[in-house]
C-alpha positions in Angstrom: -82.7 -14.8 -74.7 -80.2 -16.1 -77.2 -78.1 -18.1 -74.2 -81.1 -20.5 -73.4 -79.7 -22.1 -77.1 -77.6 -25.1 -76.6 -78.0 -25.2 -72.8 -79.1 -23.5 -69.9 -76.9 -21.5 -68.0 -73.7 -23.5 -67.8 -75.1 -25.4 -66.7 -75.1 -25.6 -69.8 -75.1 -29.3 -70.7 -75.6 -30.0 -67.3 -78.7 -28.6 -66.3 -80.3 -30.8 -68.6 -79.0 -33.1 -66.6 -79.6 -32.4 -63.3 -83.1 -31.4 -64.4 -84.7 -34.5 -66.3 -83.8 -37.8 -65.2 -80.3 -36.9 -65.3 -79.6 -37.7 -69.0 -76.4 -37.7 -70.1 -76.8 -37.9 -73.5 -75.1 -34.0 -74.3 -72.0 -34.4 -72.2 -68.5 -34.4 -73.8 -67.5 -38.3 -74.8 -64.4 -39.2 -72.4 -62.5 -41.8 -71.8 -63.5 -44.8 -69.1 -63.3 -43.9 -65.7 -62.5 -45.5 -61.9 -65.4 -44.3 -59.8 -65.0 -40.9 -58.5 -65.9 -41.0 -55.0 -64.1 -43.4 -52.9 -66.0 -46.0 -50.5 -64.2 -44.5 -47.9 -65.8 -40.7 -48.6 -68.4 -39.2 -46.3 -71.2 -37.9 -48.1 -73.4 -37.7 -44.8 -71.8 -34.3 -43.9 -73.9 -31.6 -45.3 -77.5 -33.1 -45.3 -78.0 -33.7 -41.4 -78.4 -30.2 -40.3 -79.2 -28.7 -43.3 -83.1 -27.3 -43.7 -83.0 -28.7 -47.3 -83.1 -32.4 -45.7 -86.6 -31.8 -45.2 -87.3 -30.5 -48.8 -90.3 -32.2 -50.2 -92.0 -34.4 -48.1 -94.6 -35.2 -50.5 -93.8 -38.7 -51.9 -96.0 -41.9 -52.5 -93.6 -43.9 -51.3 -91.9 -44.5 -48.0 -88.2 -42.5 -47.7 -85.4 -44.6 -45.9 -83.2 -41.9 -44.8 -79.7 -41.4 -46.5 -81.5 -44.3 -49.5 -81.6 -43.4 -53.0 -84.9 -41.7 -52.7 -83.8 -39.9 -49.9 -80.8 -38.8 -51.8 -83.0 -37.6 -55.0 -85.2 -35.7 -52.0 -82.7 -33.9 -50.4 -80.4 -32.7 -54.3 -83.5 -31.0 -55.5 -83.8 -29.3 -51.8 -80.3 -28.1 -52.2 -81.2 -26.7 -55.9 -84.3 -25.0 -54.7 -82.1 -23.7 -52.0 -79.0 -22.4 -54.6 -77.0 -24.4 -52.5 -75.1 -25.7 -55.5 -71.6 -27.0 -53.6 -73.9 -29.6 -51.7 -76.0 -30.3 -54.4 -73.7 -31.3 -56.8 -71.8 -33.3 -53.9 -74.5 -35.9 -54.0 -73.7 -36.7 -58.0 -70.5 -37.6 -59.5 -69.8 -34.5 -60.3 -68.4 -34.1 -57.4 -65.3 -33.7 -58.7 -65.9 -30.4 -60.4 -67.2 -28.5 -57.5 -65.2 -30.0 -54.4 -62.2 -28.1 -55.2 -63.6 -24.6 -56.2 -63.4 -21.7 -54.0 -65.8 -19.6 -53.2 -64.5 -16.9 -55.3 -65.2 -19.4 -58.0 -68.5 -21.1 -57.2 -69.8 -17.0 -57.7 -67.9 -17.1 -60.8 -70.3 -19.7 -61.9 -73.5 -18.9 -59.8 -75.0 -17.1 -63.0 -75.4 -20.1 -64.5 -76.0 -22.7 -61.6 -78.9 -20.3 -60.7 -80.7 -21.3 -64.5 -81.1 -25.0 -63.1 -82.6 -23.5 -59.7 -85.3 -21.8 -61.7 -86.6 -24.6 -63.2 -87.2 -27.0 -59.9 -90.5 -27.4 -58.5 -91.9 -26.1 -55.3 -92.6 -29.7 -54.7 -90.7 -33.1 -56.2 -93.1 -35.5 -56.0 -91.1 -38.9 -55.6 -93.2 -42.3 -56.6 -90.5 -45.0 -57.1 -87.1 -46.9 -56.0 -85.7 -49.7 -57.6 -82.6 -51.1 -55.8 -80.4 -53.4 -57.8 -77.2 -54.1 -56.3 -75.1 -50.7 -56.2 -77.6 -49.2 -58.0 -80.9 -47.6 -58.1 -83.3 -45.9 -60.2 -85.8 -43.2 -58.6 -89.1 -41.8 -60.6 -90.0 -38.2 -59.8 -92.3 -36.0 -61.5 -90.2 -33.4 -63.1 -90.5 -30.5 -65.4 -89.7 -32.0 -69.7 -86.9 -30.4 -71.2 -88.6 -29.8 -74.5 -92.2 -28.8 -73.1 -91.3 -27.8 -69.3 -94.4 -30.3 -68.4 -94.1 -31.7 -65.3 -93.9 -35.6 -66.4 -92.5 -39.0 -64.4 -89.1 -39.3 -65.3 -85.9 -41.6 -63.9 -83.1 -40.6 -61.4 -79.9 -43.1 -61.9 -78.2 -43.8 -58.7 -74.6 -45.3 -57.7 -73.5 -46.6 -54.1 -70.0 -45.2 -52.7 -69.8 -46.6 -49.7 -72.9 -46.0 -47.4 -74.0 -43.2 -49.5 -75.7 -43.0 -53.1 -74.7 -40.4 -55.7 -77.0 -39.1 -58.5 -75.5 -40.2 -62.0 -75.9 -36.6 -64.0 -73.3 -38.1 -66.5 -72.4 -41.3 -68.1 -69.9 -43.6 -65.9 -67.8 -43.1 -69.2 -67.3 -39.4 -68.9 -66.1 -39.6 -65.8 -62.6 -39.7 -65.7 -62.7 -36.3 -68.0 -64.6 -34.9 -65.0 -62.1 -36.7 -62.7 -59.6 -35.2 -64.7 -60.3 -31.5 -65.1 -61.5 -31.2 -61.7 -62.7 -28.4 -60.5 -61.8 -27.1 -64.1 -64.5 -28.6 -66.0 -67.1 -26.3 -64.8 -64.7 -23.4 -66.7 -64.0 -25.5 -69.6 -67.4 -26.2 -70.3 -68.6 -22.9 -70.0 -65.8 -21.6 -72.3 -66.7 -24.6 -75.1 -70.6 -23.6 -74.9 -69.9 -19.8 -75.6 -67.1 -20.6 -78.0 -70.3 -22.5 -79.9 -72.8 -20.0 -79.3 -70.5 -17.2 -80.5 -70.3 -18.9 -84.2 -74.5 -19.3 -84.1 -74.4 -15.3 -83.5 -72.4 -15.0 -86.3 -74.0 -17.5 -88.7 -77.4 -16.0 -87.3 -75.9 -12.7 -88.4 -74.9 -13.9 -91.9 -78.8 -15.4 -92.3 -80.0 -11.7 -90.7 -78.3 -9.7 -93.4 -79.6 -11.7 -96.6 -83.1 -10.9 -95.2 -82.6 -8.0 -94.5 -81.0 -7.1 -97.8 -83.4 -8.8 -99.8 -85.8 -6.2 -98.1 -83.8 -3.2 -98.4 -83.0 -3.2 -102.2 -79.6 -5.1 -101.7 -78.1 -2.9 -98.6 -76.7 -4.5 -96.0 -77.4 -3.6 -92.4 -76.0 -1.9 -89.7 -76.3 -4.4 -85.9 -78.5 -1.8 -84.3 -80.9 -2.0 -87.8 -80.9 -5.7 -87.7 -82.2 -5.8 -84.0 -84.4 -3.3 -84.8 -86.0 -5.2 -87.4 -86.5 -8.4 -85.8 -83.9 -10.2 -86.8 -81.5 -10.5 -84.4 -81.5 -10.6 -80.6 -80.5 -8.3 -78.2 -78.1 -10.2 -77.0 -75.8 -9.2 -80.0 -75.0 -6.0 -78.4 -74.0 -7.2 -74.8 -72.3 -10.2 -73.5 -73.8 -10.3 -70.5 -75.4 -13.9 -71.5 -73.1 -14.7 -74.2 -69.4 -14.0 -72.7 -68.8 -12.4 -76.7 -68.8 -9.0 -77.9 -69.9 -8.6 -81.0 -69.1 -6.3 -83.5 -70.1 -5.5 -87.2 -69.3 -3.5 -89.9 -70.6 -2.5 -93.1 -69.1 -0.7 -96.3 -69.4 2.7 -97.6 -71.3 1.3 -99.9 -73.9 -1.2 -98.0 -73.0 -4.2 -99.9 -70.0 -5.9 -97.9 -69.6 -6.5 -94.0 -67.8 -8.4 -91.6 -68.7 -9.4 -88.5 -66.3 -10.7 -85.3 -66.7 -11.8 -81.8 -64.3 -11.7 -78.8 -64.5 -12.9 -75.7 -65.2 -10.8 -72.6 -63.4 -11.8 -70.5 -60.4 -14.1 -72.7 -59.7 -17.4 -70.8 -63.0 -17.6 -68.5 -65.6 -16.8 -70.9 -64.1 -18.1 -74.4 -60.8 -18.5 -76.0 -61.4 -18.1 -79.6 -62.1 -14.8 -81.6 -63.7 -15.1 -84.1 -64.6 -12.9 -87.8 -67.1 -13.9 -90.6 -66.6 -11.9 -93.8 -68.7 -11.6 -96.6 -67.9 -10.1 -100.3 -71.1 -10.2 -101.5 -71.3 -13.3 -102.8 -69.7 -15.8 -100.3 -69.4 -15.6 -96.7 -66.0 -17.0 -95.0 -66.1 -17.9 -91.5 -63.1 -18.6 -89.1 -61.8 -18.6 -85.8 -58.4 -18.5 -83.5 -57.0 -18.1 -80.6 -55.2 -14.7 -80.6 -55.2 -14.1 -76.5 -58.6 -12.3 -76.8 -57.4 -10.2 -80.0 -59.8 -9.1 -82.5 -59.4 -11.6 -85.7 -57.4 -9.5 -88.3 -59.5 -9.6 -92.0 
């Protein structure tokens, strides 16, 4: 599907994240932050009763309970599980998911639930390294690229008596900090903003193929699917919060093509058009409260 693209599920950026040694390499560049999570904060609350506490046992290594290990242990439990408001209460992003309601955390289940696909039935843990307030844990988890399970590092911060799982840079933080529970929305909006101007620049790329087999004629969306060259997520927006819409002349040799968002201040802000005179194509975008883009 088109939407596994620039992230994976919203979790999006994230999930890349959460999923390989918590790299934070494709979050949004912030300003500095405090730490989130005050010494004072209880982080003990949902792991003692909770069956994911017990979530793979099988490690090389011996697992001091509430450690950093420990920690790494029970987050991927609680991802297995879909349990996503305690998982992501053991990182600092924390933030971003302490305030939502439930009402919400569905809102955003669709693409929490990509990141739950992709953990293992078992998280072998092999390695802690305590320095100070922070840790590092090795795990063998699946590669972002290749999906090969392959030892990677888990970055760890002490709050207090607990640890947190660093998913982002201490830097992007106070963004986090400051969007609160927010940021989940806004990211989700920026990633299908992006994603809607690939559909369209991946329709513009779709039609001079498609012309250059079809004696010059432009196609119609259904056509362009049809042949290949575009996917089927152009005609829903089921996994791309856009609808998508194109239209060709009388005469085949002229089209343009816009995208709206589905559902205008949760799934994108933006509408946006790309028209093309046959010779150049012009691209651009607004924000016209969910509007179609006027030519």
């Amino acid at each position: 599907m088109f939407k596994m693209r620039l992230v994976c599920g919203i979790c999006f950026v994230v999930a890349l994240a959460l999923l390989a040694g918590c790299s934070s390499d494709s979050a949004r560049p912030v300003a500095a932050a405090d730490p989130v999570v005050s010494p004072a904060a209880d982080l003990s609350g949902p792991r003692k009763s909770d069956p994911a506490a017990s979530y793979s046992k099988h490690a090389t290594i011996e697992i001091t309970e509430n450690g950093p290990a420990d920690t790494v242990r029970v987050f991927y439990g609680y991802l297995r599980d879909k349990k996503f408001r305690e998982a992501l209460f053991l990182t600092n992003l924390r933030p971003a998911i302490e305030g939502l309601t439930e009402s919400e955390l569905d809102d955003l289940k669709v693409d929490f639930e990509q990141i739950a696909v992709g953990v293992p039935a078992e998280v072998e843990i092999n390695g802690e390294i305590i320095s100070g307030n922070y840790a590092t844990v090795t795990a063998k988890l699946p590669d972002n690229e290749t999906r090969e399970i392959k030892l990677q590092e888990i970055r760890l911060r002490k709050e207090g008596n607990y640890w947190i799982i660093l998913t982002v840079d201490e830097s992007f933080e106070a963004q986090i900090k400051k969007e609160g529970n927010r940021y989940f929305f806004n990211l989700r909006i920026e990633t299908h903003e992006a994603e809607a101007k690939a559909m369209l620049e991946r329709i513009y790329k779709s039609q001079t193929v498609f012309a250059l087999q079809n004696g010059g004629s432009f196609g119609e969306m259904q056509q362009l699917i049809g042949a290949g060259l575009l996917p089927e997520d152009a005609n829903s927006s089921e996994s791309t919060g856009y609808r998508f819409t194109l239209v060709v002349s009388g005469d085949k040799k002229k089209y343009h093509a816009s995208a709206v968002p589905a559902a205008y201040g949760k799934t994108g802000r933006l509408s946006l058009l790309l028209e093309f005179d046959g010779k150049t194509p012009k691209f651009s975008s607004k924000d016209v409260q969910g509007q179609s883009l006027k030519k």
